[in-house]
Every structure is written in C-alpha cells, then in structure tokens.
Backbone as XML, in Angstrom:
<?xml version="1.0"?>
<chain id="A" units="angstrom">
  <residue number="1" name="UNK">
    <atom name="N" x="-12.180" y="-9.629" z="-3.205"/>
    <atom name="CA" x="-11.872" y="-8.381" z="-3.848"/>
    <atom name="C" x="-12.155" y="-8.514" z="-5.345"/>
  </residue>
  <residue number="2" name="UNK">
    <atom name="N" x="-13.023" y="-7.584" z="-5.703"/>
    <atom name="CA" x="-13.047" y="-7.609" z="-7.258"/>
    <atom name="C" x="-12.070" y="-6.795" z="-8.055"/>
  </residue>
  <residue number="3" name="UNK">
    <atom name="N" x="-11.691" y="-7.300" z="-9.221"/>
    <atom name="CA" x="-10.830" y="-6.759" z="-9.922"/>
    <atom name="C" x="-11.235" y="-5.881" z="-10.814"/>
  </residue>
  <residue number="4" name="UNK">
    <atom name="N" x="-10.764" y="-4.711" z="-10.985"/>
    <atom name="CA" x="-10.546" y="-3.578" z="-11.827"/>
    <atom name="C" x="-10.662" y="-3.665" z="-13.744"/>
  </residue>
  <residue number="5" name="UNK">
    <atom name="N" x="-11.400" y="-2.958" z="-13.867"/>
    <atom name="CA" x="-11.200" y="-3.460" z="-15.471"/>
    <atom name="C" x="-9.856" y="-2.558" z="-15.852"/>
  </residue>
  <residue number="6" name="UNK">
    <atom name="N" x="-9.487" y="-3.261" z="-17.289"/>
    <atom name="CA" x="-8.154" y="-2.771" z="-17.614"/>
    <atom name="C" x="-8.449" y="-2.999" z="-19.040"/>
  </residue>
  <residue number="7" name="UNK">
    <atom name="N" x="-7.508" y="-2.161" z="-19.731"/>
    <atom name="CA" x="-7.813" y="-2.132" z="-20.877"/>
    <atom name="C" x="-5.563" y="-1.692" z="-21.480"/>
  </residue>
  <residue number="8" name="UNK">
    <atom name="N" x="-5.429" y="-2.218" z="-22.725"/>
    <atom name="CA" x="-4.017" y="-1.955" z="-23.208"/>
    <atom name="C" x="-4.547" y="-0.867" z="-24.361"/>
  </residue>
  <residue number="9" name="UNK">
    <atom name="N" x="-3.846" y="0.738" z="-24.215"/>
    <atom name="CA" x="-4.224" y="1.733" z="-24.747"/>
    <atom name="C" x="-3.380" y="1.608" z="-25.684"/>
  </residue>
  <residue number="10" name="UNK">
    <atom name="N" x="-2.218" y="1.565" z="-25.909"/>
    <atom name="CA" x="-0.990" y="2.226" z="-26.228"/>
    <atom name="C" x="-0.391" y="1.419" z="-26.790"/>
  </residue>
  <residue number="11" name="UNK">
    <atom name="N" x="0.101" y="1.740" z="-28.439"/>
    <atom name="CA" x="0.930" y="0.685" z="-28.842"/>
    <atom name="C" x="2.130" y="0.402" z="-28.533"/>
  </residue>
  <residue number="12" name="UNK">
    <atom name="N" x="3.043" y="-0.476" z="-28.885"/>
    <atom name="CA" x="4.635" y="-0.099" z="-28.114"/>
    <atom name="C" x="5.594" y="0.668" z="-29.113"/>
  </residue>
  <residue number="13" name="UNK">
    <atom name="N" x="5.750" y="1.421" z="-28.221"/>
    <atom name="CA" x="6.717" y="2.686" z="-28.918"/>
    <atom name="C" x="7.642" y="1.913" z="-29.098"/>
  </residue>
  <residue number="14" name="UNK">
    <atom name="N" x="8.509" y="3.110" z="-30.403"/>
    <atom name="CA" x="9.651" y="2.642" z="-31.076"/>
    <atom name="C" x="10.715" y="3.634" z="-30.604"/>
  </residue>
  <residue number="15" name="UNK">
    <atom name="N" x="11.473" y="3.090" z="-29.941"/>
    <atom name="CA" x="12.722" y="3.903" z="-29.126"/>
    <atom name="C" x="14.052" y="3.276" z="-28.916"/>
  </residue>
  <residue number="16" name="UNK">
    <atom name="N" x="14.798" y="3.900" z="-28.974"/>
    <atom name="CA" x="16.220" y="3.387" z="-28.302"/>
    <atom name="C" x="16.191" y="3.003" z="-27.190"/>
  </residue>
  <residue number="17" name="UNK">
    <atom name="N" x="16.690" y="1.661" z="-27.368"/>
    <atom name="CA" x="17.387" y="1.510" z="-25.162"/>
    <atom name="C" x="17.640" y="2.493" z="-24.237"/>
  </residue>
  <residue number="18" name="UNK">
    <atom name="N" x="16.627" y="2.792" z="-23.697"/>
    <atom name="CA" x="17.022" y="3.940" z="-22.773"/>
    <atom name="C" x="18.335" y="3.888" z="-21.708"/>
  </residue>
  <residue number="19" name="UNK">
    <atom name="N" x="18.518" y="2.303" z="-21.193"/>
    <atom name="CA" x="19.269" y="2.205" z="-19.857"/>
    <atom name="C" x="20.859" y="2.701" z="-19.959"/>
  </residue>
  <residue number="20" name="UNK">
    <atom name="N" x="21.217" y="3.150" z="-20.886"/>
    <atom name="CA" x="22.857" y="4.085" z="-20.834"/>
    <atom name="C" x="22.624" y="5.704" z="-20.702"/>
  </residue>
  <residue number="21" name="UNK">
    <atom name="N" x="21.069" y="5.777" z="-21.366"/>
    <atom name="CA" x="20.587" y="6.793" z="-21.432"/>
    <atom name="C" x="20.900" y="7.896" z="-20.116"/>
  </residue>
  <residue number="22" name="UNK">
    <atom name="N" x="21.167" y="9.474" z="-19.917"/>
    <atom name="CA" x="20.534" y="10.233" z="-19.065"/>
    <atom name="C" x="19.331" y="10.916" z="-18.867"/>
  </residue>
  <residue number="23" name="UNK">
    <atom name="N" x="18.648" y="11.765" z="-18.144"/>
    <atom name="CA" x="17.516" y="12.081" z="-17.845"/>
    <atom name="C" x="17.280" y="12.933" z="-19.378"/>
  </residue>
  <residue number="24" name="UNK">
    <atom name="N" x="17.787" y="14.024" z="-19.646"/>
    <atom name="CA" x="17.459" y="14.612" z="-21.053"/>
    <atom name="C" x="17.793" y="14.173" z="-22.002"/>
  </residue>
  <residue number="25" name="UNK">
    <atom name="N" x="18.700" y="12.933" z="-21.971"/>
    <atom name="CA" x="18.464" y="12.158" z="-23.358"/>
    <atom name="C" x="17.271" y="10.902" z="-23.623"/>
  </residue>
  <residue number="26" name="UNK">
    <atom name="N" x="16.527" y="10.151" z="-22.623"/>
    <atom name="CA" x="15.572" y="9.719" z="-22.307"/>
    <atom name="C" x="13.852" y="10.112" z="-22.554"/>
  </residue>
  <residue number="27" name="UNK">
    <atom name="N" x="14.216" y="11.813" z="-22.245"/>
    <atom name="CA" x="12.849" y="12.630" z="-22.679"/>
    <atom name="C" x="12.825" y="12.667" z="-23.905"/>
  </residue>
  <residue number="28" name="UNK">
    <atom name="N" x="14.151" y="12.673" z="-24.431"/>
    <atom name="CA" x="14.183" y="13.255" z="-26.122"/>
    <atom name="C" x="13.788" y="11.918" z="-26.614"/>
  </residue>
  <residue number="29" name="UNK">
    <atom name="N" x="14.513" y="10.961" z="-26.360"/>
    <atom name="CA" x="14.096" y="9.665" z="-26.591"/>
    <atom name="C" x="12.823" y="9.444" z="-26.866"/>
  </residue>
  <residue number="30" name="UNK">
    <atom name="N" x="12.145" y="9.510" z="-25.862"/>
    <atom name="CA" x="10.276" y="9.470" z="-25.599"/>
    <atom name="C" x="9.544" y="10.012" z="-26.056"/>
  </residue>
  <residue number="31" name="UNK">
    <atom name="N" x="10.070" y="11.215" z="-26.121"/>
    <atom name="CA" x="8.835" y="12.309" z="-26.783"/>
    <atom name="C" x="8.058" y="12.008" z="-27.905"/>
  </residue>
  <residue number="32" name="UNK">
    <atom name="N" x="6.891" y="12.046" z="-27.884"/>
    <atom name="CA" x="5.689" y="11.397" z="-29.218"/>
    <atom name="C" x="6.207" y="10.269" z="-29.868"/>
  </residue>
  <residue number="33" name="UNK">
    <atom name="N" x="6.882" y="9.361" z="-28.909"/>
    <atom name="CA" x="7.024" y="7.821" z="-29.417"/>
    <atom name="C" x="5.680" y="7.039" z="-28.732"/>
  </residue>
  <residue number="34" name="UNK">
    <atom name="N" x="4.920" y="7.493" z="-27.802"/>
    <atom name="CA" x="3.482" y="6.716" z="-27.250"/>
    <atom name="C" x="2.327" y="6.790" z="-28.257"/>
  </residue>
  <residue number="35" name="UNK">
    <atom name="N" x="1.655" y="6.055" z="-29.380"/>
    <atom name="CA" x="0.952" y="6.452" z="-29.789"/>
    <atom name="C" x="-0.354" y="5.758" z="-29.411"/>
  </residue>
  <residue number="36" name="UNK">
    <atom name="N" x="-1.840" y="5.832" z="-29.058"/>
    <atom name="CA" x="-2.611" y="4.805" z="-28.499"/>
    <atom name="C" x="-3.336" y="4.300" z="-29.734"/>
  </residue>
  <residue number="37" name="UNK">
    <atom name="N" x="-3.529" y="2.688" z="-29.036"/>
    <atom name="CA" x="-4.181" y="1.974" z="-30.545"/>
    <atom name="C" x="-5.304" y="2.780" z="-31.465"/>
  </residue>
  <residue number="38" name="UNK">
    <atom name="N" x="-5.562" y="2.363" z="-32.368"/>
    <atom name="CA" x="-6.546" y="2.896" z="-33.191"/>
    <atom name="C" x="-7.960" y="3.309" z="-32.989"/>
  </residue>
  <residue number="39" name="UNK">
    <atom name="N" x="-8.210" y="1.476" z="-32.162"/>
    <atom name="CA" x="-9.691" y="1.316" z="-31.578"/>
    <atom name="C" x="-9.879" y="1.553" z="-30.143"/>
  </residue>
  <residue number="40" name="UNK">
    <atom name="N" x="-8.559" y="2.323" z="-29.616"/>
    <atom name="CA" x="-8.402" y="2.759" z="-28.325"/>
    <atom name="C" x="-9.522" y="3.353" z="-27.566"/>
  </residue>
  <residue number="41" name="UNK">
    <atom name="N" x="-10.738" y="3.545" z="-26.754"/>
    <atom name="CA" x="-11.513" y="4.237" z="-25.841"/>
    <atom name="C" x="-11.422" y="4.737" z="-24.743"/>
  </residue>
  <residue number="42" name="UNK">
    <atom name="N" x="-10.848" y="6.050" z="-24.370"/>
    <atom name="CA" x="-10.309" y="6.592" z="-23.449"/>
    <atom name="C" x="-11.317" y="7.030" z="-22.548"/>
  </residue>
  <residue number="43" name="UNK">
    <atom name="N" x="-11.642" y="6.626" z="-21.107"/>
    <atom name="CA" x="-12.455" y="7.006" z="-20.292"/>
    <atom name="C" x="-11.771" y="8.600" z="-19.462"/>
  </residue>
  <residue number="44" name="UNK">
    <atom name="N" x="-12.510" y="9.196" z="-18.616"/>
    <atom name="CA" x="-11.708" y="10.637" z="-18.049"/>
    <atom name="C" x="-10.989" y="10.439" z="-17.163"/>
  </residue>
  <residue number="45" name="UNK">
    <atom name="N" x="-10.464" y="8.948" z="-16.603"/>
    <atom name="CA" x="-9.603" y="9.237" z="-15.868"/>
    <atom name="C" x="-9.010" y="7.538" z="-15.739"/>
  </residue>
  <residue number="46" name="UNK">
    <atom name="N" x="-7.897" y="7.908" z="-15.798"/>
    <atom name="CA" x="-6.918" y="6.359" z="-15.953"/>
    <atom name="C" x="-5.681" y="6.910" z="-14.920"/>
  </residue>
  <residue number="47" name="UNK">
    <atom name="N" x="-5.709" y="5.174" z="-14.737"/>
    <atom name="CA" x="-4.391" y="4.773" z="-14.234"/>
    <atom name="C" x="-3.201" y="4.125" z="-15.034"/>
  </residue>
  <residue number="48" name="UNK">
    <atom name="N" x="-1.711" y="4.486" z="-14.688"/>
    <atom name="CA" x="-1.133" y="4.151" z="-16.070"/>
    <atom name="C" x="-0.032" y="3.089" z="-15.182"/>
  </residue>
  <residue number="49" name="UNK">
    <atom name="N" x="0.229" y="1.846" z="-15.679"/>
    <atom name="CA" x="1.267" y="0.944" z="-14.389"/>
    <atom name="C" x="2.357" y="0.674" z="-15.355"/>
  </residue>
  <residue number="50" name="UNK">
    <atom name="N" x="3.867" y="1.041" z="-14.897"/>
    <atom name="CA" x="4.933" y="1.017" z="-15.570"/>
    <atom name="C" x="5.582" y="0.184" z="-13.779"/>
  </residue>
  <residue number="51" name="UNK">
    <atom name="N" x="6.366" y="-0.498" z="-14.235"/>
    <atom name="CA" x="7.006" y="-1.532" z="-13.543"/>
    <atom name="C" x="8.405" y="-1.012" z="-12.574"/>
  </residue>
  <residue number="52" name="UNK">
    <atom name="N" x="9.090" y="-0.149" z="-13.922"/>
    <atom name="CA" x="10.286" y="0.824" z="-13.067"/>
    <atom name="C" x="10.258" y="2.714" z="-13.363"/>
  </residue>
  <residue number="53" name="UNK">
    <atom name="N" x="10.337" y="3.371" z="-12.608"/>
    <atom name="CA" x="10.342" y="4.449" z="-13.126"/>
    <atom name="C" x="11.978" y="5.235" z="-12.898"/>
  </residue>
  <residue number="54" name="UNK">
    <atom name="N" x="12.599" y="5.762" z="-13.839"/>
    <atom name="CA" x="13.903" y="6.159" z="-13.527"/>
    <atom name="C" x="14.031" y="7.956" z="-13.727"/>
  </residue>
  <residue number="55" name="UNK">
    <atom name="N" x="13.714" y="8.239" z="-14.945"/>
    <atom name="CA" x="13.676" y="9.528" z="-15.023"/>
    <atom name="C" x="12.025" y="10.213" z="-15.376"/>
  </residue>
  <residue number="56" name="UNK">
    <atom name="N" x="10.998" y="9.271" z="-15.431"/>
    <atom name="CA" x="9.752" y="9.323" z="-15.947"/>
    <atom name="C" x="9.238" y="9.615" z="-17.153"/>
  </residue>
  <residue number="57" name="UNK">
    <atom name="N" x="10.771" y="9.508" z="-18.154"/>
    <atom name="CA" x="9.989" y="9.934" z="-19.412"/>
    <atom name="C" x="8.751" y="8.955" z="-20.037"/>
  </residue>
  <residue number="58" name="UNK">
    <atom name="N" x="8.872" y="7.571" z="-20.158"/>
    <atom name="CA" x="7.939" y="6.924" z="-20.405"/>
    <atom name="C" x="6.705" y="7.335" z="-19.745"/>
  </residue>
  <residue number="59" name="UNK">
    <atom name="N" x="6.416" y="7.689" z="-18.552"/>
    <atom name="CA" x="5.281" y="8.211" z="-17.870"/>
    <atom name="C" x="5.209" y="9.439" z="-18.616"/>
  </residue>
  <residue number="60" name="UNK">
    <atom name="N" x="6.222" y="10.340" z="-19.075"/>
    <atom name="CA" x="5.463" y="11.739" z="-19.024"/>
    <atom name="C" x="5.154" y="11.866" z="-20.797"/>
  </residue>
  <residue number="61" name="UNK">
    <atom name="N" x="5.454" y="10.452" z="-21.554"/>
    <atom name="CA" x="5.294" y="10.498" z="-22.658"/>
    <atom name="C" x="3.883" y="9.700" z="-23.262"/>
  </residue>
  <residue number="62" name="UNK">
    <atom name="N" x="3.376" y="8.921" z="-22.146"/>
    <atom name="CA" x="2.309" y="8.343" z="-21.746"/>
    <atom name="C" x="1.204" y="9.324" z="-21.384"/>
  </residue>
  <residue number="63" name="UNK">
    <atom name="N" x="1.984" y="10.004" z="-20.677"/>
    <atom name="CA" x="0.298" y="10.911" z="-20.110"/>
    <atom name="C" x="0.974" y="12.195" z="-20.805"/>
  </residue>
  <residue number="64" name="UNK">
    <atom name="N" x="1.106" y="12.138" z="-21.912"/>
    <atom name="CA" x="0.561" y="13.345" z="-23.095"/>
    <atom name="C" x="0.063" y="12.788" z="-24.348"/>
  </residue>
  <residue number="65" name="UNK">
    <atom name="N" x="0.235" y="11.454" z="-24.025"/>
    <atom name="CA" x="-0.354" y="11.007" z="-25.402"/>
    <atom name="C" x="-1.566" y="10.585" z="-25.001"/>
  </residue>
  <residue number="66" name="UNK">
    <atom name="N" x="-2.363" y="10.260" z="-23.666"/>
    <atom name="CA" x="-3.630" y="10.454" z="-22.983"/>
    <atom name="C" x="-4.101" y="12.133" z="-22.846"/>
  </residue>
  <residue number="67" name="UNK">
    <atom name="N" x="-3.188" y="12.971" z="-22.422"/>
    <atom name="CA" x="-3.998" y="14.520" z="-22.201"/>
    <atom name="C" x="-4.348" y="14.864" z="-24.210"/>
  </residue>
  <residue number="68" name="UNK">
    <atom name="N" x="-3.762" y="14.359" z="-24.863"/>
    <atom name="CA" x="-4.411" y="15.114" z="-26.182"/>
    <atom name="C" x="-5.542" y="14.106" z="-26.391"/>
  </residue>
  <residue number="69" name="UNK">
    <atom name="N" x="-5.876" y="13.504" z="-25.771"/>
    <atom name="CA" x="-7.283" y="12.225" z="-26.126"/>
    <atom name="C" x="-8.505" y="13.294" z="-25.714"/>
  </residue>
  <residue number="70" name="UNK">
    <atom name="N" x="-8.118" y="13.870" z="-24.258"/>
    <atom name="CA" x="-9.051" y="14.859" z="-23.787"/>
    <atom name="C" x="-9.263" y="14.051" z="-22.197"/>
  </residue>
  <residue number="71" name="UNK">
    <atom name="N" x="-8.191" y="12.769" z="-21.600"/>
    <atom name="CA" x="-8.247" y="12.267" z="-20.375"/>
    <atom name="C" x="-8.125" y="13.490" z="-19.475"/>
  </residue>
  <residue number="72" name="UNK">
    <atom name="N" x="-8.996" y="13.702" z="-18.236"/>
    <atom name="CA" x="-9.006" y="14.370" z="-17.336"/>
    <atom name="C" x="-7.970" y="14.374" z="-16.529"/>
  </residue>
  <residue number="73" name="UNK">
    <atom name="N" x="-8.259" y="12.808" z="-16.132"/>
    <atom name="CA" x="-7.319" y="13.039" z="-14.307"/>
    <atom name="C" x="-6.632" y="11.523" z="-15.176"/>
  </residue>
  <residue number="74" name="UNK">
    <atom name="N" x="-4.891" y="12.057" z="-14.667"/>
    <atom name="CA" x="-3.929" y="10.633" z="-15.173"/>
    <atom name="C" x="-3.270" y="10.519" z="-13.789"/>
  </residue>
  <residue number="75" name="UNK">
    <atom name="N" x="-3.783" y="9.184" z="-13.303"/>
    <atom name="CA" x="-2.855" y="8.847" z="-11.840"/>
    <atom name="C" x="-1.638" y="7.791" z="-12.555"/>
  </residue>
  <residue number="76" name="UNK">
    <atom name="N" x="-0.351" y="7.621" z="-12.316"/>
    <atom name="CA" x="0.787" y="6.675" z="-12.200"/>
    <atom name="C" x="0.941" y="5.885" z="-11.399"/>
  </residue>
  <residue number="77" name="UNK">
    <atom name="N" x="1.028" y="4.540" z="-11.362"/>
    <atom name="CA" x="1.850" y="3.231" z="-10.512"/>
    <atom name="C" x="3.073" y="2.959" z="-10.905"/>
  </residue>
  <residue number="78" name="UNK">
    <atom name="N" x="4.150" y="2.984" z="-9.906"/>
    <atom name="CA" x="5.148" y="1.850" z="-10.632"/>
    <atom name="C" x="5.366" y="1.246" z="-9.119"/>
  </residue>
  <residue number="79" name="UNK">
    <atom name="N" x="5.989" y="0.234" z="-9.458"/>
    <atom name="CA" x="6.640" y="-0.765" z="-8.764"/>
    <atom name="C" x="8.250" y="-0.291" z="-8.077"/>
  </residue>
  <residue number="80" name="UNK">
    <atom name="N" x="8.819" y="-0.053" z="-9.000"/>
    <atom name="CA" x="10.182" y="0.609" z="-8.255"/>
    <atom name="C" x="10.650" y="2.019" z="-8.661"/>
  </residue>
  <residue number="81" name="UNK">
    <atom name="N" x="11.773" y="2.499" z="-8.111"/>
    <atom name="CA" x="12.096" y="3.999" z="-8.339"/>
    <atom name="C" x="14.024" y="3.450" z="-8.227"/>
  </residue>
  <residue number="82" name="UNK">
    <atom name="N" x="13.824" y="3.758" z="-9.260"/>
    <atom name="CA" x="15.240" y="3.632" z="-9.935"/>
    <atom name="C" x="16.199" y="5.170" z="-9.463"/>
  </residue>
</chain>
C-alpha cells in the first residue's frame, strides 16, 4: 500500500483547555483561533485527522479556516467520538 502525501497546514491555535468546556463555550473558544502557516499550499480538496472529536469545534474551526483559502471539498477523520 502506498502512502498518501500529507502536508501540516495549520499553525497551533491559541486557546483555552477546552475539556471543562461545553458545546457553546468550545465554539466560542475556537472560532478564528486556526490560522494556516504562511507558506501553506492548499490543494481543492483535503482531509483533516483530529484524534478525538467531542463537540467538533476544532473541526468546524479547521474547515473555515480551509473554506476562506478557496478548499473545495473538506472530508474529516477522527479516531474517537467523545
């Protein structure tokens, strides 16, 4: 099996500990804390892999900081569902 190219878009946001957090304090949390690197190259369609997903703000703060790049199609992976 050949492997997939991958690339790290996104710098690491600056946020509060989400995990005491609830679902609308989490979004507020997130919101335009994703910013992507400088020398970032966004192809039209990515996959984005987050490890746990609980309320999805990290995902839904991720794929808006890809839809203003001009990314087409944003598919999500995670690993667990919190």
């Amino acid at each position: 099996m050949a492997a997939l190219d991958h690339a790290s878009l996104y710098a690491r946001p600056r946020s509060f500990d989400q995990r005491q957090l609830g679902r609308t304090k989490r979004l507020a949390n997130m919101q335009k804390r994703i910013q992507l690197l400088p020398a970032a190259s966004t192809p039209p369609s990515i996959i984005i892999v987050d490890d746990v997903c609980t309320t999805g703000a990290t995902l839904f703060a991720a794929c808006d900081a890809l839809e203003n790049t001009g990314v087409k199609h944003i598919y999500c992976l995670t690993f667990a569902r919190v």
